[in-house]
C-alpha positions in Angstrom: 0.0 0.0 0.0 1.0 3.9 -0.8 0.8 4.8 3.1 3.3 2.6 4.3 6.4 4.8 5.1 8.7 2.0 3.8 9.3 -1.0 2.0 12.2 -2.3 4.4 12.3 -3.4 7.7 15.4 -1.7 8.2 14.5 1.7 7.3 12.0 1.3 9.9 14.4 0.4 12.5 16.5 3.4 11.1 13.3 5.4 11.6 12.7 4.0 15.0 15.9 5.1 16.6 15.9 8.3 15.1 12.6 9.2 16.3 14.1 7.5 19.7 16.6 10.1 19.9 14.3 12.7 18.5 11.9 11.9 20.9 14.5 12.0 24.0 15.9 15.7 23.0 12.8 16.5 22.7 12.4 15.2 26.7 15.2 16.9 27.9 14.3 19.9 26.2 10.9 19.9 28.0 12.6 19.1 31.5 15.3 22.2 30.7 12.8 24.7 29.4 9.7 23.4 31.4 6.5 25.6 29.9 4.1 27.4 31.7 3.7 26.6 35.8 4.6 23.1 35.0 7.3 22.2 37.6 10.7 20.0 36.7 9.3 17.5 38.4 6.0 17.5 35.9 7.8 18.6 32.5 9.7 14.7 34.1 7.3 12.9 34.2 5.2 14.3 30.7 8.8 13.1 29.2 8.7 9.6 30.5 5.1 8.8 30.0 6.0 10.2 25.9 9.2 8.3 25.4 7.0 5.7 27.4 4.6 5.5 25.4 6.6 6.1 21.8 8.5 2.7 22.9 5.8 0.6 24.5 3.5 1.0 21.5 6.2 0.2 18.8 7.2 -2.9 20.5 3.7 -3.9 21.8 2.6 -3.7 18.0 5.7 -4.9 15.8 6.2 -7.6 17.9 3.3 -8.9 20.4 0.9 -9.6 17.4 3.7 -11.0 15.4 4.9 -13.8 17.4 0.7 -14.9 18.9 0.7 -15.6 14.6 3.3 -17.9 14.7 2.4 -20.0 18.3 -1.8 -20.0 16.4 0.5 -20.8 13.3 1.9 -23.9 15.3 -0.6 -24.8 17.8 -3.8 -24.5 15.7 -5.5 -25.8 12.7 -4.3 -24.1 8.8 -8.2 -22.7 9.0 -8.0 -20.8 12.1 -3.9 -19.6 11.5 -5.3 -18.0 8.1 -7.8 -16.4 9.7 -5.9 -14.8 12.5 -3.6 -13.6 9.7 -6.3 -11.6 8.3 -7.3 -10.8 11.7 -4.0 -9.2 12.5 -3.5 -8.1 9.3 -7.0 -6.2 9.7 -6.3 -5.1 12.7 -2.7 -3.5 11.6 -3.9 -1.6 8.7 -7.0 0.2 10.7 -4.5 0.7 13.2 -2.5 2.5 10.6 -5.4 5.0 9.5 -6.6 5.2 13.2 -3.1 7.1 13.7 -2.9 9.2 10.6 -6.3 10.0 11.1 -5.6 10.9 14.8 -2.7 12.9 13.9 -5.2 14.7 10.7 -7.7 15.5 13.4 -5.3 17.1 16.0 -3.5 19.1 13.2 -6.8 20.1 12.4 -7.9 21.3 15.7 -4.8 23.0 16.3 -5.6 25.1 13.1 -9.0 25.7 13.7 -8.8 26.7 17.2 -4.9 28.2 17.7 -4.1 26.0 20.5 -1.0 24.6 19.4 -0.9 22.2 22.4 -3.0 20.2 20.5 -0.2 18.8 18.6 1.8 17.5 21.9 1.3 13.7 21.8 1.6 13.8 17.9 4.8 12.7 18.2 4.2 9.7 20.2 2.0 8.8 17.5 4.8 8.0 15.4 5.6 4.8 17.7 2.3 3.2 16.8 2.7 4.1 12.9 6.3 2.2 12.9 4.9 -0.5 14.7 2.0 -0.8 12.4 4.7 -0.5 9.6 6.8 -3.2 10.7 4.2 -5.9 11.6 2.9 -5.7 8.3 5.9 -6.2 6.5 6.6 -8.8 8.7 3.4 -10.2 7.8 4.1 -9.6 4.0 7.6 -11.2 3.9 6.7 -14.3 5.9 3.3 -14.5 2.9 5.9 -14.2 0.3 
């Protein structure tokens, strides 16, 4: 499909620890520069629960789903491994317009309203998309 951000599994992984290390100055930054009346202690813990949340979600996807196909794959009948195939497969790919949707609708909101901090967790958003990204090309290179 045209909205995967890559053919390679690599480039994803690429893409993963650059946003990783995106996604960490962009931590420390908040900790340094804290905004508003947040305290360090808050600006902290905002940053954990992002990077948090950025990780958790890439792994959770690109690999949880991944290896519960391959023990239905070994443990259950050829019927009922196809169909969680197309289950997960189903489930990656609404997944994956779930988050660009998301990420349309606070860009949108932002816009509409001027409230910029609208677009805070967007980046955190980008674990699930990677995720997404990978378990489907997993999916596609173990069909091929």
């Amino acid at each position: 499909m045209h909205f995967l951000i890559s053919e390679s599994i690599d480039r994803i992984d690429r893409l993963y620890t650059v946003g990783s290390f995106w996604l960490l100055g962009l931590g420390l930054l908040l900790v340094i520069l804290p905004y508003d009346s947040t305290t360090y202690l808050e600006s902290a813990i905002i940053a954990t629960v992002f990077n948090l949340g950025y990780h958790m979600t890439f792994h959770f996807i690109s690999i949880l789903y991944y290896e519960v196909l391959i023990w239905v794959e070994r443990n259950g009948t050829s019927q009922i491994a196809i169909l969680a195939k197309f289950m997960v497969l189903l489930f990656a790919y609404a997944l994956l317009l779930g988050s660009y949707g998301f990420i349309a609708f606070l860009i949108i909101r932002a816009f509409v309203t001027f409230d910029f901090s609208y677009l805070t967790p967007t980046p955190v958003l980008a674990g699930p998309i990677l995720g997404t990204n990978k378990l489907i090309l997993k999916l596609k290179s173990k069909a091929g």
